[in-house]
SENUMI-977356 format. One line per 5 residues: number of its first residue (from 1); their letters; for each residue x, z, y of N, C-alpha, C. Coordinates in nm, 3 decimals, padded with zeros to 5 digits, always signed. Atoms other than C-alpha are relative to their C-alpha. Example, Ala and Ser with C-alpha at 12.3 -4.5 7.8 and 13.67 -1.06 7.14 Angstrom:
2
1> as> +00.089,+00.000,-00.119,+01.230,+00.780,-00.450,+00.090,+00.000,+00.120  -00.082,-00.006,-00.119,+01.367,+00.714,-00.106,-00.077,+00.073,+00.109 $
This chain:
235
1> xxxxx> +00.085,+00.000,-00.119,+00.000,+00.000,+00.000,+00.089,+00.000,+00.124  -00.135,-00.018,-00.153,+00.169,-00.091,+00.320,-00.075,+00.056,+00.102  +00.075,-00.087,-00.128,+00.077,+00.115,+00.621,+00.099,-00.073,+00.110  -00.047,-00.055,-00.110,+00.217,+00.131,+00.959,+00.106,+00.080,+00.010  -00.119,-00.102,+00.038,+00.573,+00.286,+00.916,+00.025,+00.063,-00.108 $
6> xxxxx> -00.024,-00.035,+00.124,+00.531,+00.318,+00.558,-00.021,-00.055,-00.075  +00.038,+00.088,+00.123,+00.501,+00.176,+00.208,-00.012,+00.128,-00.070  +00.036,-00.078,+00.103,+00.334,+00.409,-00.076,+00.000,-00.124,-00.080  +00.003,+00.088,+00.104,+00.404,+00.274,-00.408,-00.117,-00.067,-00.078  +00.137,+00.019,+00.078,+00.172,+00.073,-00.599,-00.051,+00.046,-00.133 $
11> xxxxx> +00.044,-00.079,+00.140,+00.163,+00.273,-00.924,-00.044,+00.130,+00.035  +00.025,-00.121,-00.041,+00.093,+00.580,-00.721,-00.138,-00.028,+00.112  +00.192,+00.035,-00.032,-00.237,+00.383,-00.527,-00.033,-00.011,-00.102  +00.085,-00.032,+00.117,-00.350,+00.294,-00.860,-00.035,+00.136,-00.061  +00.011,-00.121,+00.029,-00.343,+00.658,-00.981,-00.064,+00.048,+00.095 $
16> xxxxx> +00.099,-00.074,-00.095,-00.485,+00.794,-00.650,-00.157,-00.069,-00.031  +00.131,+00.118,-00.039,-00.786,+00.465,-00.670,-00.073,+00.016,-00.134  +00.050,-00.038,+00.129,-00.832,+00.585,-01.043,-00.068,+00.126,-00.001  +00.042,-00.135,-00.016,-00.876,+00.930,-00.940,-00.105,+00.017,+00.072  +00.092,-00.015,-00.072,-01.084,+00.927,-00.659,-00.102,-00.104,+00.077 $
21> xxxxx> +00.076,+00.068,-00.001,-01.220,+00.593,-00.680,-00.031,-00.111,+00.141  +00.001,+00.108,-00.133,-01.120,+00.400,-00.320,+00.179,+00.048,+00.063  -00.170,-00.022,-00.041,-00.720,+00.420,-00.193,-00.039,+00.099,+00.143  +00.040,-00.117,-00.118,-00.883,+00.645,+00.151,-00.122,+00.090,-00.057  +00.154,-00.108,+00.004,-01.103,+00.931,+00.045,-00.024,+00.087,+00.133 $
26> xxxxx> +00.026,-00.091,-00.116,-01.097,+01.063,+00.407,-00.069,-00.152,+00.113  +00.001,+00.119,-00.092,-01.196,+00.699,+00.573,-00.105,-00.008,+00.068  +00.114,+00.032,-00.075,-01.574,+00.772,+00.700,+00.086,+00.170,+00.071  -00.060,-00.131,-00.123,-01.414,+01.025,+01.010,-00.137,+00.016,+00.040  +00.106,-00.024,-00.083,-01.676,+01.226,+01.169,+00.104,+00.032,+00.142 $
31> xxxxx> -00.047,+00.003,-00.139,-01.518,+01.211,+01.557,-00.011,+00.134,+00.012  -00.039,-00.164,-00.028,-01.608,+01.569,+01.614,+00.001,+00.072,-00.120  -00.039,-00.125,+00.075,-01.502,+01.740,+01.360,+00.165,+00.001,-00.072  -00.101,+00.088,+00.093,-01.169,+01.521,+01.334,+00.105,+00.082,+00.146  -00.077,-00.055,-00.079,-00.884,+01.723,+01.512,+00.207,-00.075,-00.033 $
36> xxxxx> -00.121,+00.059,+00.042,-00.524,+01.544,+01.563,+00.102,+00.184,+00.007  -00.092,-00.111,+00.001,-00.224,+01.816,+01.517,+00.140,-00.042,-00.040  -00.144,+00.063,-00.019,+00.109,+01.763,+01.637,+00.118,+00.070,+00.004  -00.080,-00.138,+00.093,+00.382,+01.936,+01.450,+00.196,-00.012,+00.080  -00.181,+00.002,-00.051,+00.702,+02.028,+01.675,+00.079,-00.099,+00.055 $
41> xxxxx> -00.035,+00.137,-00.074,+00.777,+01.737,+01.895,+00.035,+00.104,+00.114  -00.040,-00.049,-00.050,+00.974,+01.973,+02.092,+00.162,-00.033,+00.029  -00.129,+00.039,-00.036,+01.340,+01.940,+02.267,+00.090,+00.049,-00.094  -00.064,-00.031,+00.135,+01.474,+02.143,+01.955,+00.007,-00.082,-00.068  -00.009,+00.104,+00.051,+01.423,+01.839,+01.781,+00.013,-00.150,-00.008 $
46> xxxxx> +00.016,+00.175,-00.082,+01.436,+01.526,+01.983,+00.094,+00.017,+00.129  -00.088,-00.017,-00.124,+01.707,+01.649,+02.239,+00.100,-00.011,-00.018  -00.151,+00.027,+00.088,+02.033,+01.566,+02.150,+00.173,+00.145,+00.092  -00.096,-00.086,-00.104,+02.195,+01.829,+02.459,-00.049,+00.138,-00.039  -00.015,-00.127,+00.030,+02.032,+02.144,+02.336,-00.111,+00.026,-00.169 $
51> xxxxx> +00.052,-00.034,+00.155,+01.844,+02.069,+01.960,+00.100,+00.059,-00.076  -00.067,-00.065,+00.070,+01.965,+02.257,+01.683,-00.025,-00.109,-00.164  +00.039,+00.056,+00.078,+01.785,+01.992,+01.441,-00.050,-00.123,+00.035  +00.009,+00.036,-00.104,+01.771,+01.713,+01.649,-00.023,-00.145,-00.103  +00.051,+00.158,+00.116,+01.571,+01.351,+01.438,-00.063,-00.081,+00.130 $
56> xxxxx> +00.026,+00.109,-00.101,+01.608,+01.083,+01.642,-00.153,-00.071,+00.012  +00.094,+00.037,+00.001,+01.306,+00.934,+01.513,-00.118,+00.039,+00.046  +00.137,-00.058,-00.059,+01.053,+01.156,+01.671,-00.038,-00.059,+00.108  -00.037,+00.073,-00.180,+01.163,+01.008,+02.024,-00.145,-00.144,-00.045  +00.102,+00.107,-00.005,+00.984,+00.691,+01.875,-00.108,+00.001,-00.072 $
61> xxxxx> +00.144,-00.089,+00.022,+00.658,+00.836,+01.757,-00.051,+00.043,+00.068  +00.074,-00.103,-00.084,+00.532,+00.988,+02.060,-00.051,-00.153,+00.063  +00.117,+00.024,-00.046,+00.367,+00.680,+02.184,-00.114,-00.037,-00.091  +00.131,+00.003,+00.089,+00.143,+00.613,+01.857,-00.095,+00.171,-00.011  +00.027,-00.145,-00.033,+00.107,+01.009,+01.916,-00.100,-00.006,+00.133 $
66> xxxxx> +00.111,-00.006,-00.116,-00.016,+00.984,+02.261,-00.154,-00.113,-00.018  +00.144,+00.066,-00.022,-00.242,+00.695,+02.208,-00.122,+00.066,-00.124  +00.091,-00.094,+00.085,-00.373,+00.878,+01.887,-00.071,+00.112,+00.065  +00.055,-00.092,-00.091,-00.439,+01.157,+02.134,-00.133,-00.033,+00.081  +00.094,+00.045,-00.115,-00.647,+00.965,+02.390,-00.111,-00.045,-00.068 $
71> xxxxx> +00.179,+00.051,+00.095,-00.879,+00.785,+02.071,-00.087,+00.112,-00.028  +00.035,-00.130,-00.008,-00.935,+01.164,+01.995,-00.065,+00.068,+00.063  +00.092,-00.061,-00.080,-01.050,+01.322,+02.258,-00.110,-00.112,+00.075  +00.112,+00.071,-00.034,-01.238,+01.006,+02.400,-00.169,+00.000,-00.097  +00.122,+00.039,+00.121,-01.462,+01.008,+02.036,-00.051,+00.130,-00.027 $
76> xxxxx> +00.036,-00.144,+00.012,-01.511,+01.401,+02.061,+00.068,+00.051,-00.037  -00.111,-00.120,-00.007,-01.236,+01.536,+01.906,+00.074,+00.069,+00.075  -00.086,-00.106,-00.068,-00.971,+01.793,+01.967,+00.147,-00.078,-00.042  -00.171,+00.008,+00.002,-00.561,+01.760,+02.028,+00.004,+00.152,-00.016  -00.102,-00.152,+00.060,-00.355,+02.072,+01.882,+00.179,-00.064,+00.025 $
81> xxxxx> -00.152,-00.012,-00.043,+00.028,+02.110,+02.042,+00.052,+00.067,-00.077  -00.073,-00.091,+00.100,+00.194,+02.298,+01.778,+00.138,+00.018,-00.019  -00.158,-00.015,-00.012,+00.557,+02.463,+01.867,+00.083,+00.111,-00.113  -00.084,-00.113,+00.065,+00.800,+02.603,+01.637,+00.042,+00.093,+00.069  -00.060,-00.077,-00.064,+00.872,+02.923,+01.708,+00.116,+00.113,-00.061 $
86> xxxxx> -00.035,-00.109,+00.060,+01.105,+03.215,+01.682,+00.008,+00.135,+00.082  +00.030,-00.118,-00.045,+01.067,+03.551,+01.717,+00.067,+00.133,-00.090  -00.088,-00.106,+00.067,+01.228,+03.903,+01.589,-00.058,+00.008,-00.172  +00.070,-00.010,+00.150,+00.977,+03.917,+01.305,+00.061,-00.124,-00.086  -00.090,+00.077,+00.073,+01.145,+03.564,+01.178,+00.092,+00.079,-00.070 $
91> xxxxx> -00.129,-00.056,+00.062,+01.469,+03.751,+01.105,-00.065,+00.139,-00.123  +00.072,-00.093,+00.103,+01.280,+04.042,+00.950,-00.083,-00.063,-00.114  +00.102,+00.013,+00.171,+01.016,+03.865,+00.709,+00.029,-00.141,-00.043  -00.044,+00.113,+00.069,+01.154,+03.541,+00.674,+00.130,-00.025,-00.027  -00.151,-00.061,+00.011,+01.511,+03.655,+00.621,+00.057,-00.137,-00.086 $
96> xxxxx> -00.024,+00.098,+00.094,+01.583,+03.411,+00.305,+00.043,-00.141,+00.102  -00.047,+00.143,-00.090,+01.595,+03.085,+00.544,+00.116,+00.010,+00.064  -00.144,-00.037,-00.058,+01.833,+03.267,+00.751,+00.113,-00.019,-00.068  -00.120,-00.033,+00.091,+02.012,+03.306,+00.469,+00.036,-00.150,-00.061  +00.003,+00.156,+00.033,+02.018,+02.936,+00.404,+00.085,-00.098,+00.059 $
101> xxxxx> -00.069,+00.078,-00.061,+02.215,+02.846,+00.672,+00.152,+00.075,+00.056  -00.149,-00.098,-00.010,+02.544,+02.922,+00.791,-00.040,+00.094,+00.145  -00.007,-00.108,-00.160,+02.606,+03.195,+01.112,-00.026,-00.091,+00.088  +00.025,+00.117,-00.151,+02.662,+02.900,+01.380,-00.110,-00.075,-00.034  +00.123,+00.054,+00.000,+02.371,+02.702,+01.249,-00.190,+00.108,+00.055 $
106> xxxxx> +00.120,-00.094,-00.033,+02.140,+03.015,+01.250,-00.021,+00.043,+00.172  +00.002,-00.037,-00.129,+02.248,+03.109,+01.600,-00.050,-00.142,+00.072  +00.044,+00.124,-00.127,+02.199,+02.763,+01.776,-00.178,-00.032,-00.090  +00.113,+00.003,+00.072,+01.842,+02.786,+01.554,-00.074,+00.080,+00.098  +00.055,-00.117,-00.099,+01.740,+03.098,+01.746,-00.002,-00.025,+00.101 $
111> xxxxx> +00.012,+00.016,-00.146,+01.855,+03.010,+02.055,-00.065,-00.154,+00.103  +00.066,+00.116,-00.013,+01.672,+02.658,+02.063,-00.172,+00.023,-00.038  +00.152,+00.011,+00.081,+01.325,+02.787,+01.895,-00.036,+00.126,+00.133  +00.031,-00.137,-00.099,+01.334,+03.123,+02.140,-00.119,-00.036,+00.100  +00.013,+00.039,-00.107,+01.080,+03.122,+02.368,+00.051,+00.050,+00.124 $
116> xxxxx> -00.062,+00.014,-00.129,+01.161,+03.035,+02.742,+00.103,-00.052,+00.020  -00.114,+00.095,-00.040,+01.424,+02.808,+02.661,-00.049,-00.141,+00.007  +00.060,+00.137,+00.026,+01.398,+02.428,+02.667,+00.000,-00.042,-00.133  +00.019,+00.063,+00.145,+01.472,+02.365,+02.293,-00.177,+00.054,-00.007  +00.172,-00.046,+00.024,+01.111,+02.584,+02.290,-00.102,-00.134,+00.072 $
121> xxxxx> +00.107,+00.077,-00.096,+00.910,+02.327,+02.518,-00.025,-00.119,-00.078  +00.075,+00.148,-00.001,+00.736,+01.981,+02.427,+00.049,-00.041,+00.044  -00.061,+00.105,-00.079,+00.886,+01.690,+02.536,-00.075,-00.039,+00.074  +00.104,+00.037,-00.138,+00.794,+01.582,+02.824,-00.069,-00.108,+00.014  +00.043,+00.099,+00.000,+00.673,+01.230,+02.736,-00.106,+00.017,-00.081 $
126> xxxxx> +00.110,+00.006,+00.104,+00.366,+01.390,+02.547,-00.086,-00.031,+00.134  +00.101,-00.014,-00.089,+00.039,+01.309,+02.711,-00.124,+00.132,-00.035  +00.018,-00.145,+00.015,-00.061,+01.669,+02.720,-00.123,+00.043,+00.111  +00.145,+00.034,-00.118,-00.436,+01.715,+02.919,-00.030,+00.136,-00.052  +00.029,-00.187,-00.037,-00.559,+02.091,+03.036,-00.111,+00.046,-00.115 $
131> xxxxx> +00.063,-00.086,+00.077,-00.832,+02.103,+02.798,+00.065,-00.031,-00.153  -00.085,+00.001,+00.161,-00.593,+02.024,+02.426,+00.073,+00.150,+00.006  -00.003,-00.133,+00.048,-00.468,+02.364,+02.284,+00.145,-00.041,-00.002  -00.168,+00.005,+00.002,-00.088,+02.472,+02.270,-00.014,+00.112,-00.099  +00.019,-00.145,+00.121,-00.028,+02.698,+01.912,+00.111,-00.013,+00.025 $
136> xxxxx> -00.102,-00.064,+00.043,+00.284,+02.887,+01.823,-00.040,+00.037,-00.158  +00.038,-00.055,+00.171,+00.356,+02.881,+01.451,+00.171,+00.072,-00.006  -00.180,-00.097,+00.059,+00.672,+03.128,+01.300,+00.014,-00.048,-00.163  -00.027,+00.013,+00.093,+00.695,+02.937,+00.971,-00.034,-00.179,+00.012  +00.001,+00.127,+00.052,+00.730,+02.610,+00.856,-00.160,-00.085,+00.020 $
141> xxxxx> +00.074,+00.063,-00.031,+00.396,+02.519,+00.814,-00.122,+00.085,+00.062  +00.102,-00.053,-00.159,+00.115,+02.560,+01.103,-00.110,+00.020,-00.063  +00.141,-00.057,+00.089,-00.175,+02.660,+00.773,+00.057,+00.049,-00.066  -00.069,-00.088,+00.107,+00.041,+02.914,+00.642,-00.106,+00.129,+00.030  +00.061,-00.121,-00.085,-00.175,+03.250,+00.654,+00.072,+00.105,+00.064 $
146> xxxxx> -00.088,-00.119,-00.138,-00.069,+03.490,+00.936,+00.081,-00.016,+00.064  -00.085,+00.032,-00.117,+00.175,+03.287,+01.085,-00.031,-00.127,+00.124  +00.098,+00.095,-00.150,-00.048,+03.035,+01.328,-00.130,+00.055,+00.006  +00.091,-00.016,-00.017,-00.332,+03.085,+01.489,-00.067,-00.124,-00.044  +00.046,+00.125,+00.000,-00.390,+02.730,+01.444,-00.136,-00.020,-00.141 $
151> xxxxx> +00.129,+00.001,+00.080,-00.672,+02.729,+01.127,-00.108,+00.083,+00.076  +00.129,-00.038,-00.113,-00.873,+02.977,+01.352,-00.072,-00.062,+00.057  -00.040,+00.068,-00.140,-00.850,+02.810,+01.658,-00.117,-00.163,-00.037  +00.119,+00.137,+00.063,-01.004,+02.448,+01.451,-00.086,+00.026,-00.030  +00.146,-00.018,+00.073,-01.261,+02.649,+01.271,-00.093,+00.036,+00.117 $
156> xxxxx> +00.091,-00.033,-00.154,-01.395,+02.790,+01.573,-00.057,-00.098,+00.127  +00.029,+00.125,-00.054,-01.437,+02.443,+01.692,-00.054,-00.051,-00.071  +00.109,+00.056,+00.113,-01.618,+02.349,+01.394,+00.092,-00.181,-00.021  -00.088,+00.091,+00.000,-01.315,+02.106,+01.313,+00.055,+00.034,-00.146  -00.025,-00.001,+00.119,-01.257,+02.047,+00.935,+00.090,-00.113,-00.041 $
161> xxxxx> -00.108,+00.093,-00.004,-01.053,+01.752,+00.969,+00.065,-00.005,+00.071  -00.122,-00.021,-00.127,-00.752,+01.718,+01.098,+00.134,-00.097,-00.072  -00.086,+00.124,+00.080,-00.471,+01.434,+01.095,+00.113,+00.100,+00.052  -00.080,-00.064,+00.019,-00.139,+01.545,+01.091,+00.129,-00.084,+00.047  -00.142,+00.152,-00.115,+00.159,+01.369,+01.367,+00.095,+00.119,+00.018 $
166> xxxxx> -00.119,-00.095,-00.061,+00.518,+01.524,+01.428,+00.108,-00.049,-00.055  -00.135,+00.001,+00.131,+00.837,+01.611,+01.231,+00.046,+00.162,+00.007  -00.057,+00.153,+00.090,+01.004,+01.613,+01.026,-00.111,-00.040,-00.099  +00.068,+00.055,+00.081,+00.794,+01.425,+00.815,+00.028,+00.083,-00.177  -00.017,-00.077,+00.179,+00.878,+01.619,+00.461,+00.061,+00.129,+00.036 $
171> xxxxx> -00.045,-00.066,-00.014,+00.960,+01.931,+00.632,-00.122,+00.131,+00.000  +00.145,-00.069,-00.008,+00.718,+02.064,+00.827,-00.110,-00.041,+00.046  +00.128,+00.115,+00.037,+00.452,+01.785,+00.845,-00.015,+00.046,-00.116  +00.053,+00.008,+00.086,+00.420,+01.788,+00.520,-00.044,+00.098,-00.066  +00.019,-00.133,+00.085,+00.433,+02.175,+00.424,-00.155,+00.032,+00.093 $
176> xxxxx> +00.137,-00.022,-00.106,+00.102,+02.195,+00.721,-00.059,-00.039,-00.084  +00.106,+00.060,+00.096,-00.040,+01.920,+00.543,-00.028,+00.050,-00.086  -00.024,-00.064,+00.168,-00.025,+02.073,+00.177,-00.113,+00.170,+00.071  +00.075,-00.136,-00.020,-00.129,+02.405,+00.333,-00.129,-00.034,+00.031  +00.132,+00.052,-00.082,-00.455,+02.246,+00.552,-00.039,-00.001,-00.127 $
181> xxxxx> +00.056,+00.042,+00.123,-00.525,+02.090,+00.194,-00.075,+00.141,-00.089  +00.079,-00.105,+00.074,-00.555,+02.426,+00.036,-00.059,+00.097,+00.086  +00.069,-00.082,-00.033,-00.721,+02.574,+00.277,-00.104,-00.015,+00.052  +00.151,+00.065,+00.041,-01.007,+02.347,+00.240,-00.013,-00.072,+00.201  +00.044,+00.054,-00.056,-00.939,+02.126,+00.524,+00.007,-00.155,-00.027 $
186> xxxxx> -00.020,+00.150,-00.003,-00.971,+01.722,+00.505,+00.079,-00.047,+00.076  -00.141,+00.034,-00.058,-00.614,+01.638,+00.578,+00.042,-00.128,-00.020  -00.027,+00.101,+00.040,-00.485,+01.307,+00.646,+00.164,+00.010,+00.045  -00.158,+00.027,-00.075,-00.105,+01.212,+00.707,+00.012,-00.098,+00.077  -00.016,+00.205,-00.093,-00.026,+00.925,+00.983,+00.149,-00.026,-00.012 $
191> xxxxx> -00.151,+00.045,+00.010,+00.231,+00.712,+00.870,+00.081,-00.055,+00.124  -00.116,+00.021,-00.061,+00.372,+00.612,+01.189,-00.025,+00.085,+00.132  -00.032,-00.103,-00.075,+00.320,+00.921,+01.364,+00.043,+00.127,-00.053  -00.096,-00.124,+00.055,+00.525,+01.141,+01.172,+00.156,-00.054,-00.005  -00.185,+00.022,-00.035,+00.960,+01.144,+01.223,+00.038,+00.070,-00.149 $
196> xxxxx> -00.098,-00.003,+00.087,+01.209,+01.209,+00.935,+00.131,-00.076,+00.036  -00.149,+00.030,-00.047,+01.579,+01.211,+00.930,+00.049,-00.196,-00.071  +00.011,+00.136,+00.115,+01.519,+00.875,+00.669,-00.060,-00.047,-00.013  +00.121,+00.039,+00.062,+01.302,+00.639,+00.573,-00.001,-00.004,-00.125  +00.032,-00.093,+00.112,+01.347,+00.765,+00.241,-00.073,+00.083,+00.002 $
201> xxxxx> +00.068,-00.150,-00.004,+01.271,+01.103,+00.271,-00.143,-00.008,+00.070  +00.138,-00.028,-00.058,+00.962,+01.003,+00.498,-00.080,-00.077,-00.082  +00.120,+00.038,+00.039,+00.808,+00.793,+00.274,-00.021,+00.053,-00.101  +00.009,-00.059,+00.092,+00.904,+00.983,+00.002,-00.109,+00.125,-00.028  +00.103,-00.085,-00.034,+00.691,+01.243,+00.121,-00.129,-00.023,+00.034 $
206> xxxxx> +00.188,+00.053,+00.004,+00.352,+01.044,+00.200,+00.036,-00.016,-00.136  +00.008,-00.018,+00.113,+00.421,+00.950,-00.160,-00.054,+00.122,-00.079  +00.022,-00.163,+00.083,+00.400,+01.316,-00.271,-00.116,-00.005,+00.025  +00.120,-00.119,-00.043,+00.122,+01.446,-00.051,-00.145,-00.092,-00.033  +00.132,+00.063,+00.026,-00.091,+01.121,-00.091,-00.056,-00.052,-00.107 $
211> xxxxx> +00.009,-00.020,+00.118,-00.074,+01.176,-00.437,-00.092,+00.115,-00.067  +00.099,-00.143,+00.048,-00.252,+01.512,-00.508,-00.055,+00.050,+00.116  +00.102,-00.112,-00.073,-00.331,+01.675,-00.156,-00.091,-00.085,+00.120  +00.088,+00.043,-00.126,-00.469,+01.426,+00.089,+00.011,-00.162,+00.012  +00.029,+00.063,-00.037,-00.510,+01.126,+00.268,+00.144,-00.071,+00.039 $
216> xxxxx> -00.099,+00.060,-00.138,-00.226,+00.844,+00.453,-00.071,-00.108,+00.054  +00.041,+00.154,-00.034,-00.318,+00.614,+00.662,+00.087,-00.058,+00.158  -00.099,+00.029,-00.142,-00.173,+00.445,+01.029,-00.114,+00.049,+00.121  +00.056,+00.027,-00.114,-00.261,+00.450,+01.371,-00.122,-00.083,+00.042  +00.118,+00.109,-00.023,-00.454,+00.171,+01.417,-00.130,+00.006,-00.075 $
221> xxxxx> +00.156,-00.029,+00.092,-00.709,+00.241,+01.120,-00.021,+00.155,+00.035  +00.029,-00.119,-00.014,-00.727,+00.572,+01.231,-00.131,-00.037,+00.110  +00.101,+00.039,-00.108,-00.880,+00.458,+01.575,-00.122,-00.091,-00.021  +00.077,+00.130,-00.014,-01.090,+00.180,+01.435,-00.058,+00.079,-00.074  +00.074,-00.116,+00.078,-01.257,+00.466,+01.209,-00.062,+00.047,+00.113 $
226> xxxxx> +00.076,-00.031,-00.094,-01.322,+00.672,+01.491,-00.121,-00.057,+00.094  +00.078,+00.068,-00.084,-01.476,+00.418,+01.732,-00.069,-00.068,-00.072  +00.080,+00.095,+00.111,-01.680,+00.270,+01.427,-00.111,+00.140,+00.040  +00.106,-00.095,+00.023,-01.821,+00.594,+01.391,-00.061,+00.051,+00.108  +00.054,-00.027,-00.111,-01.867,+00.672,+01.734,-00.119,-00.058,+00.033 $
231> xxxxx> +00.111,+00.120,-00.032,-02.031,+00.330,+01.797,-00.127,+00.049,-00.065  +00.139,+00.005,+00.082,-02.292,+00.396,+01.502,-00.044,+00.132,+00.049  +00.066,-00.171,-00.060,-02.381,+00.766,+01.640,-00.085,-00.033,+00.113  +00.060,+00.045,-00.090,-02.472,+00.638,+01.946,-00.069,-00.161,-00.031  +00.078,+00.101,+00.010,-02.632,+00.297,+01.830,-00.135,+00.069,-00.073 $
């Protein structure tokens, strides 16, 4: 299946199209209840003067990001900003990661995720509008329980779908996604609004997730969903 910044294999659509009987099981979008969520497109990762994890590729993802944004809230949905963060409790309950990396990696980690620095902030080329939401997550992925507000925050908007744009694409895109999945939301992945250090590793990872937990699809069919469904609501 070729997408938009990706190829999923064709022995792995047949197995999904066997399983659930059409290659999109998320493809009739209801507009409001369809929330985009945009995973760490922050200067920690797309800044090359003060990231600590710094994937070039995000840089070119933020305008299928923004215009995904604008089909969104024009058709009723919601935008979600979602910043990695760190905080003292990191070092205390998520200790193990720490321990994953060396001393100088951990320190320029901390001092790029901290808030009130610039590695903490959004890049500035998001199109970022007063009423879309800004979360803070302290773990990998932004539907982990107790470390985002972010599943609240959608339910309380009566928002059960939700696509899934950022990076890294098999990091922590994909650990959100996987989580959303089990926590009973209708998760899709967008193949060319998610970054990875590879195009290995990124497609390797829609492979995985659009294998057992969800949905991939692009940009462009994303929007032409929406404004289908819009159209027929109002016709």
């Amino acid at each position: 299946m070729k997408l938009t910044g990706a190829t999923i294999p064709d022995a792995i659509v047949r197995r999904v199209v066997a399983r659930r009987g059409s290659e999109h099981c998320f493809a009739d979008l209801d507009p409001t209840r369809t929330a985009l969520v945009v995973i760490d497109l922050q200067h920690a990762f797309m800044n090359d003067a003060v990231g600590h994890a710094v994937c070039p590729a995000a840089r070119d993802i933020v305008p299928a990001v923004n215009r995904l944004a604008a089909a969104v809230r024009a058709t009723g949905g919601g935008v979600f900003w979602v910043q990695m963060t760190h905080d003292a409790r990191c070092l205390d309950e998520w200790s193990v990661a720490h321990e994953m990396a060396s001393p100088e990696m951990r320190e320029k980690r901390i001092a790029a995720l901290s808030e009130g620095t610039l590695g903490h902030q959004l890049w500035p080329e998001l199109d970022i509008w007063p009423e879309d939401e800004i979360v803070k997550k302290y773990r990998y992925s932004a539907f982990m329980p107790g470390t985002s507000q972010l599943p609240g925050r959608l339910r309380s908007r009566g928002f059960d779908t939700v696509l899934i744009t950022g990076t890294v694409t098999n990091v922590c895109c994909e650990s959100s996604a996987r989580d959303a999945n089990m926590t009973n939301f209708r998760t899709i992945m967008v193949s060319d609004g998610n970054a990875a250090m590879s195009p290995e590793e990124h497609e390797a990872s829609f492979a995985a997730f659009y294998n057992t937990f969800g949905d991939v699809m692009d940009t462009e069919m994303i929007i032409e969903r929406l404004q289908r469904a819009q159209a027929a609501r109002a016709a």
